[in-house]
DSSP file (Angstrom, degrees, kcal/mol; ACC not computed):
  #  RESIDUE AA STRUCTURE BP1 BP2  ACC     N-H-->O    O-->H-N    N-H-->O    O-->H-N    TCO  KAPPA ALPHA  PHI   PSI    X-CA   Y-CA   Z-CA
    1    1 A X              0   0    0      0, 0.0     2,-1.0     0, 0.0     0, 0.0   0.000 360.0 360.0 360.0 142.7    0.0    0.0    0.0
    2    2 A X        -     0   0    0      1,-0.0     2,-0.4     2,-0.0    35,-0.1  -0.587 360.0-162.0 -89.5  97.3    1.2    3.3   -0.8
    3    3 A X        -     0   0    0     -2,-1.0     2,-0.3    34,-0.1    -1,-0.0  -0.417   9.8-143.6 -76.4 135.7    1.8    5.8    1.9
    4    4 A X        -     0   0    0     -2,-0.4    30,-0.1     1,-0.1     4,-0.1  -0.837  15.2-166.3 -88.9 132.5    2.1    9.7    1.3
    5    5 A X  S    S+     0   0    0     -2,-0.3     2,-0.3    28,-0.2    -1,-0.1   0.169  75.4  71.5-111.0  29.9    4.3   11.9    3.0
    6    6 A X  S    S-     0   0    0     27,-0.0     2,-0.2     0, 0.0     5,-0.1  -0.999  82.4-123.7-141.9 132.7    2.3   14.8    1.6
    7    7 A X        -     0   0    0     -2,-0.3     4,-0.4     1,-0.2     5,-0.1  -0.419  31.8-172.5 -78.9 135.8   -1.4   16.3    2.4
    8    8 A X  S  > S+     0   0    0      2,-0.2     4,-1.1    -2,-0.2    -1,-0.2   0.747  75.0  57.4-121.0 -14.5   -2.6   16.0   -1.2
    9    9 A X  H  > S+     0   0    0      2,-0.2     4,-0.8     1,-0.1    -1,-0.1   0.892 111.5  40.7 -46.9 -49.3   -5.9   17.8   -0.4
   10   10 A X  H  4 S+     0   0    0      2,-0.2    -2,-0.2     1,-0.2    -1,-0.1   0.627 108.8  60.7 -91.9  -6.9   -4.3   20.8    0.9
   11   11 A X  H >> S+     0   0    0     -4,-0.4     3,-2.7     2,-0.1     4,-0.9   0.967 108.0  50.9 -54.6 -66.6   -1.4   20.7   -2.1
   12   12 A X  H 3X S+     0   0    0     -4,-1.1     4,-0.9     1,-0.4    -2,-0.2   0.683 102.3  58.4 -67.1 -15.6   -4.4   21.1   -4.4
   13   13 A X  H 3< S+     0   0    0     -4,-0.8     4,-0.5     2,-0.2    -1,-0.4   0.649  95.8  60.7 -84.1  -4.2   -5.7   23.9   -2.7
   14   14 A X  H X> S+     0   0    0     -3,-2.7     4,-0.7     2,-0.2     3,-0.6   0.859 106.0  47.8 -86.5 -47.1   -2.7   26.2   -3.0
   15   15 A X  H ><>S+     0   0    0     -4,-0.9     5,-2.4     1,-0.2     3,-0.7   0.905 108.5  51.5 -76.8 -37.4   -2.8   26.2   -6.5
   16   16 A X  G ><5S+     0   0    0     -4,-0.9     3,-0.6     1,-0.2    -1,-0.2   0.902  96.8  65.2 -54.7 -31.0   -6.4   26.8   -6.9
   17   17 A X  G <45S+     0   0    0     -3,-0.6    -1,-0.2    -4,-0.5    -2,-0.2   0.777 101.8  56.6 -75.8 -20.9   -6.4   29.9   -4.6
   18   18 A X  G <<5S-     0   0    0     -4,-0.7    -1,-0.2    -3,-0.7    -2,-0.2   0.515 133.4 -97.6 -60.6 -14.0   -3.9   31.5   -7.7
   19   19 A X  T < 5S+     0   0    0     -3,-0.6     2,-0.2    -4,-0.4    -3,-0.2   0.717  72.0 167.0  82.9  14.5   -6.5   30.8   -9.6
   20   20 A X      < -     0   0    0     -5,-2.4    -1,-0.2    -6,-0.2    -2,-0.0  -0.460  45.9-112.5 -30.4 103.4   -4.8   27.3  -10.7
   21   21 A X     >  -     0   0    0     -2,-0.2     4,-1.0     1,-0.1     5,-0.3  -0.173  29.7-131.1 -56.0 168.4   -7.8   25.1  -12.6
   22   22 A X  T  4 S+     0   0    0      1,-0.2     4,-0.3     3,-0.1    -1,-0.1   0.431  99.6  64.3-106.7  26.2   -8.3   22.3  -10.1
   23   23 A X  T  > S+     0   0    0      3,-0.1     4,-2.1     2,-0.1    -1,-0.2   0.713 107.4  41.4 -45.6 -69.4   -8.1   19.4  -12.6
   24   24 A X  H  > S+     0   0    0      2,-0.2     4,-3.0     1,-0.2     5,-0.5   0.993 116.7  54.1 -58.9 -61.2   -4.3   20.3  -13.6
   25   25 A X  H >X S+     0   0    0     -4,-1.0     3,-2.5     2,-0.2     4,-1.7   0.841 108.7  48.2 -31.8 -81.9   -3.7   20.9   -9.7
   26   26 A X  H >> S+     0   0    0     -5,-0.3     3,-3.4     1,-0.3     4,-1.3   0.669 109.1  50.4 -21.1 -79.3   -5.0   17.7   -8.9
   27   27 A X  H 3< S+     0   0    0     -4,-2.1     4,-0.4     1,-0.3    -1,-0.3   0.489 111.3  45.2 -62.6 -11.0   -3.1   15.8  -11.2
   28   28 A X  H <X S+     0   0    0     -4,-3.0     4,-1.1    -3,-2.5    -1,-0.3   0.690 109.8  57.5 -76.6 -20.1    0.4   17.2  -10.4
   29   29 A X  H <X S+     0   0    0     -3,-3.4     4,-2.1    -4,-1.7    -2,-0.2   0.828 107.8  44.7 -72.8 -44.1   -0.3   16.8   -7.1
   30   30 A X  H  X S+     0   0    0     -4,-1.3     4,-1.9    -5,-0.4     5,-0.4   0.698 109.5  55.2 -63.9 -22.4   -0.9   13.3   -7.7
   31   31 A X  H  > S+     0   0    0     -4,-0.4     4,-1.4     2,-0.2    -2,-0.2   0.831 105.4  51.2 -62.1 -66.9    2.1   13.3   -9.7
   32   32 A X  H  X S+     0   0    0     -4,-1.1     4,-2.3     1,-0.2    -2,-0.2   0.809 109.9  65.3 -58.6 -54.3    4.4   14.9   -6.5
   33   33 A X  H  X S+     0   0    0     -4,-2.1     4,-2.2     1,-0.2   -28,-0.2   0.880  98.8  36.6 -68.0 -38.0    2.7   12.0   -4.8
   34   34 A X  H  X S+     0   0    0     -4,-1.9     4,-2.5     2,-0.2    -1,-0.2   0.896 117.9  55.5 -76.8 -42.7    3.8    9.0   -6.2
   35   35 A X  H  < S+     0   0    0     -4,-1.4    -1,-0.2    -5,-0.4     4,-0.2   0.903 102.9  45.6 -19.7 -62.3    6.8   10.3   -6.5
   36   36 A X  H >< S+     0   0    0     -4,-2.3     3,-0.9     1,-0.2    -1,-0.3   0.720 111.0  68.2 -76.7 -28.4    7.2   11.2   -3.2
   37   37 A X  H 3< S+     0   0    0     -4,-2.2    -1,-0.2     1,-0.2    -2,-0.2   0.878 100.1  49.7 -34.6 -44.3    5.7    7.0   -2.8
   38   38 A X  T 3< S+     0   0    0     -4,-2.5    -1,-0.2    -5,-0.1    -2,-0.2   0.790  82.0 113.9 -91.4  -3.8    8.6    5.7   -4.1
   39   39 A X    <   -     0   0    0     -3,-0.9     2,-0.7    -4,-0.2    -3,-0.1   0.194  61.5-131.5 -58.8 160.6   11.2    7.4   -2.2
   40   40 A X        -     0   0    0      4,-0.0    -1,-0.1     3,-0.0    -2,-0.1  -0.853  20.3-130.4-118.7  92.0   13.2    5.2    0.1
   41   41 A X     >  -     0   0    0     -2,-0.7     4,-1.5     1,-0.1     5,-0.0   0.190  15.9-126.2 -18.1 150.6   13.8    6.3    3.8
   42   42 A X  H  > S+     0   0    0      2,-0.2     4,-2.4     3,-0.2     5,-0.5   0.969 119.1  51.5 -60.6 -62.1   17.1    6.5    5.9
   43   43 A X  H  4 S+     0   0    0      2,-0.2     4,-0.3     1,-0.2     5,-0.3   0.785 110.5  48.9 -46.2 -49.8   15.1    4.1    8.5
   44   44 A X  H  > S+     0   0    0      1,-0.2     4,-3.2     3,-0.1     5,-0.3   0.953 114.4  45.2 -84.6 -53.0   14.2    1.5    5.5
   45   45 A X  H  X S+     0   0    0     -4,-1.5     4,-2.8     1,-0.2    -2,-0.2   0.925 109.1  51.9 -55.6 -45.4   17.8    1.5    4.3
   46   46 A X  H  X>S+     0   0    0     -4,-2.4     4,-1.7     1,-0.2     5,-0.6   0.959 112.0  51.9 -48.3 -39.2   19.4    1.1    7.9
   47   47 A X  H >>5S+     0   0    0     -5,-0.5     4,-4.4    -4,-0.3     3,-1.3   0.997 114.9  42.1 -68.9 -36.7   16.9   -1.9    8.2
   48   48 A X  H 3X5S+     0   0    0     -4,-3.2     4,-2.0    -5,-0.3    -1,-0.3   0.911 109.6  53.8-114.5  14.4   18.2   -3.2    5.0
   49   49 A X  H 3<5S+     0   0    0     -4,-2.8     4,-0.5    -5,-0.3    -1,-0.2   0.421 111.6  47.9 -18.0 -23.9   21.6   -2.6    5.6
   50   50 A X  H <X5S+     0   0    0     -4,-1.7     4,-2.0    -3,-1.3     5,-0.3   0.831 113.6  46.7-112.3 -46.7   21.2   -4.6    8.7
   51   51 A X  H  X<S+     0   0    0     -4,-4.4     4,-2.9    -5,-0.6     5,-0.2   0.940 110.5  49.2 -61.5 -35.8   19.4   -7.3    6.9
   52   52 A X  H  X S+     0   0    0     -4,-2.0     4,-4.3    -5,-0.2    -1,-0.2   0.978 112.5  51.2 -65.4 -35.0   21.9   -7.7    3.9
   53   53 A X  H  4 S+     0   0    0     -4,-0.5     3,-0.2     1,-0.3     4,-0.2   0.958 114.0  44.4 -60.6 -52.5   25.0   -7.8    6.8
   54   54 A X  H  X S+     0   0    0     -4,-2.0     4,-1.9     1,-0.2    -1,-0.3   0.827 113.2  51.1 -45.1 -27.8   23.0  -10.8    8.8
   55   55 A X  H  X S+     0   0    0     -4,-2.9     4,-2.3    -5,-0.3    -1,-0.2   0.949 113.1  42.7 -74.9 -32.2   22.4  -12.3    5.4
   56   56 A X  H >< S+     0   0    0     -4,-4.3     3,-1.5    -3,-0.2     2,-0.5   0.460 113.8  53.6 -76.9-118.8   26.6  -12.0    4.6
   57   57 A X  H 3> S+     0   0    0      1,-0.4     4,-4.0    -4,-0.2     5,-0.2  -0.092 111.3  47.7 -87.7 -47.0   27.4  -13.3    8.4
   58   58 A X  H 3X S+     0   0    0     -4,-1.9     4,-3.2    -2,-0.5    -1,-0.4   0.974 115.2  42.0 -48.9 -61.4   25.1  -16.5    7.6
   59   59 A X  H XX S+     0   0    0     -4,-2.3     4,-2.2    -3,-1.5     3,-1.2   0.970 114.5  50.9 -58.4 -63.5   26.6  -17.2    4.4
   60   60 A X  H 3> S+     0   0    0      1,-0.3     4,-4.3     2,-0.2     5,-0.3   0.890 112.4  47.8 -36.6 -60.8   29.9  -16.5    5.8
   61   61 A X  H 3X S+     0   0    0     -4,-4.0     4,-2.8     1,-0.2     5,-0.4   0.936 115.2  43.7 -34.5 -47.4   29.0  -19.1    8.8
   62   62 A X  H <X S+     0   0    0     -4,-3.2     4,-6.8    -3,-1.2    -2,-0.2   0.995 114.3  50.2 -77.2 -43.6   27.7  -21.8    6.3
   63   63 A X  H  X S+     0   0    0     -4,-2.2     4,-1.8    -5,-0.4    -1,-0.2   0.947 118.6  42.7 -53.2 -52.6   31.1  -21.1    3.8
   64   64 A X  H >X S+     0   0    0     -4,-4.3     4,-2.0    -5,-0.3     3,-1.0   0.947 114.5  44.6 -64.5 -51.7   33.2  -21.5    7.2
   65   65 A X  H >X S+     0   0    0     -4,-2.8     4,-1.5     1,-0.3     3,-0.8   0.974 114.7  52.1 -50.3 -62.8   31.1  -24.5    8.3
   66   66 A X  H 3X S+     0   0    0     -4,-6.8     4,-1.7    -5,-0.4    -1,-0.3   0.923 110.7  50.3 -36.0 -51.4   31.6  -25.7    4.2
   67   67 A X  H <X S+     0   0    0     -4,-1.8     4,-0.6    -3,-1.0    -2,-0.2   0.548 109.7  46.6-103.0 -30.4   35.5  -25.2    4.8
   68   68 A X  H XX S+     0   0    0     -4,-2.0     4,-2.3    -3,-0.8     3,-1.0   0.991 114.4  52.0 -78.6 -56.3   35.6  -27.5    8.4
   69   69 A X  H 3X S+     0   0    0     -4,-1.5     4,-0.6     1,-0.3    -2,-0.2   0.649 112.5  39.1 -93.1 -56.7   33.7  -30.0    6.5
   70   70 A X  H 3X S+     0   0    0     -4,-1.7     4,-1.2    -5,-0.2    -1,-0.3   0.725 111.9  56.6 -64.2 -33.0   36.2  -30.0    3.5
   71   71 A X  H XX S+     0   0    0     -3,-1.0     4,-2.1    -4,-0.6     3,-1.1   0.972 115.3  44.1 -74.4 -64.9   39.5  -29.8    6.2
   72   72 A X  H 3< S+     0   0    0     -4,-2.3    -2,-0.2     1,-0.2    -1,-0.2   0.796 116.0  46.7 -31.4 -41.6   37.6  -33.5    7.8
   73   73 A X  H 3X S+     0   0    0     -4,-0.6     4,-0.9     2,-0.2     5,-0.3   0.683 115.0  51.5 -86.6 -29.8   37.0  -35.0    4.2
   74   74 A X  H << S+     0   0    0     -4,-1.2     4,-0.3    -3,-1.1    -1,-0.2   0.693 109.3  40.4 -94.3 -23.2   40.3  -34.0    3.7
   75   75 A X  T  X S+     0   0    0     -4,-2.1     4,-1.3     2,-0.2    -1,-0.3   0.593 110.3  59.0 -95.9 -17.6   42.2  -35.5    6.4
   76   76 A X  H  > S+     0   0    0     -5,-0.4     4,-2.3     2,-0.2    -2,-0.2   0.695 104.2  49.6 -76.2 -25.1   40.4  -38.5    6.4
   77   77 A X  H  X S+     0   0    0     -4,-0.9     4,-3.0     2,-0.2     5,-0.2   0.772 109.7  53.3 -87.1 -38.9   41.3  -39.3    3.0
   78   78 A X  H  > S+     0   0    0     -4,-0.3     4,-2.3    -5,-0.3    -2,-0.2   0.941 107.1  49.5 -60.3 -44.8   44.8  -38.5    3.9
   79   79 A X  H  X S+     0   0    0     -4,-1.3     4,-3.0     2,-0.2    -2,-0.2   0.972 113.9  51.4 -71.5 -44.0   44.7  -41.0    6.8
   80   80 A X  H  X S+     0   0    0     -4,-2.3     4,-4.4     1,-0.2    -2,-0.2   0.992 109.5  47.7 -40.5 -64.6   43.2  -43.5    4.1
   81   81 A X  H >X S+     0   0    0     -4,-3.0     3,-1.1     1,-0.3     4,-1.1   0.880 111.8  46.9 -55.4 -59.0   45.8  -42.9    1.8
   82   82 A X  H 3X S+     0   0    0     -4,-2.3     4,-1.8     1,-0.3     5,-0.4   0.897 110.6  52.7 -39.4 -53.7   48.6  -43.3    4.3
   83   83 A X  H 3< S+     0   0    0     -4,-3.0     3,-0.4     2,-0.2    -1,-0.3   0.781 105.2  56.6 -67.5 -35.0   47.0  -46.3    5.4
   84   84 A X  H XX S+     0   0    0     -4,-4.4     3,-7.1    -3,-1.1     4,-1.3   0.943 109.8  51.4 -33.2 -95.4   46.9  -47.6    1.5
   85   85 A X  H 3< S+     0   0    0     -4,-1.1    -2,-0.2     1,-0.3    -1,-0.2   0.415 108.2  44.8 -75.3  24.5   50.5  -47.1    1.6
   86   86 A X  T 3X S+     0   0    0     -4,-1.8     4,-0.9    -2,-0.5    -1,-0.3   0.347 100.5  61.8-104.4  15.4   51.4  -48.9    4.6
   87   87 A X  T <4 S+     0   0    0     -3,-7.1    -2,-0.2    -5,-0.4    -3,-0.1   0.622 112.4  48.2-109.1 -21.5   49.5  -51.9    4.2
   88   88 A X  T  X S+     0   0    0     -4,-1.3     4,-2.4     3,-0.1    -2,-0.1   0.733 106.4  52.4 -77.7  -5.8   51.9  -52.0    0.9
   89   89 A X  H  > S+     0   0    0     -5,-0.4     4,-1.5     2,-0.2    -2,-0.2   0.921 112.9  43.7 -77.3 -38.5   54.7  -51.4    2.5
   90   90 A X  H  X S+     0   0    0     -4,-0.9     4,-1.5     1,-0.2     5,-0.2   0.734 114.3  51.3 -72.9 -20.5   53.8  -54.2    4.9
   91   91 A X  H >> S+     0   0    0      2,-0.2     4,-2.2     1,-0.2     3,-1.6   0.983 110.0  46.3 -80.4 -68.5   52.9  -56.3    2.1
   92   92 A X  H 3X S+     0   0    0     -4,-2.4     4,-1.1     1,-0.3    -2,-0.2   0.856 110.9  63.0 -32.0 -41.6   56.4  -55.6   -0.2
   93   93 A X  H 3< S+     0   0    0     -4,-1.5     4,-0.5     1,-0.2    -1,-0.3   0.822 105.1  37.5 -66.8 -33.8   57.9  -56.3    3.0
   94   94 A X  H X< S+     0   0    0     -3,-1.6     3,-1.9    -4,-1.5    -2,-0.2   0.949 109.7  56.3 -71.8 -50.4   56.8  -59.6    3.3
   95   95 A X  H 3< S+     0   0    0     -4,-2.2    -1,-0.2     1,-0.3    -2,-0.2   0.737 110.6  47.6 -47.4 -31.5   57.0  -60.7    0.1
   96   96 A X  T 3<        0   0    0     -4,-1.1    -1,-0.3     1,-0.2    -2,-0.2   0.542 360.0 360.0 -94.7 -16.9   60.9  -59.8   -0.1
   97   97 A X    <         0   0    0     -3,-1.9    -2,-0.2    -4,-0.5    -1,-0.2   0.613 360.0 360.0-110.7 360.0   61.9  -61.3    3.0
């Protein structure tokens, strides 16, 4: 819904008391108004300023949480792999002696 931050009765009345028709008045007035609708507050940017920084600190959490995940996967695969190559070593070793 569209809020005004302008009395749009008493706009249209200034310009009629000049002797403005009140047709044109009106319809610049209305003009002024959406206008003035679409404008973006200090109060609505702080708020989404504040939302985009909670949205980066979640994604940052999840990336870091991604990044332990990968460090687990990655060391486990390393203990595998070591463990590959000492169950050949043990195995060459037998075989030769």
């Amino acid at each position: 819904m569209l809020t005004f931050n302008i009395d749009t009765a008493a706009a249209v009345v200034r310009p009629e008391r000049i002797g403005f028709p009140a047709e044109p008045a009106r319809e610049i007035v209305d003009i002024l108004a959406e206008a003035d609708a679409e404008h973006v507050t200090k109060a609505e940017m702080r708020m989404l300023e504040q939302q985009m920084q909670t949205g980066f600190a979640k994604t940052a959490a999840i990336l870091a949480e991604g990044q332990a995940e990968q460090a687990k996967a990655n060391q486990r695969l390393t203990g595998i792999t070591l463990g590959g190559v000492a169950v050949a070593t043990a195995i060459l070793l037998a075989v030769l002696s």
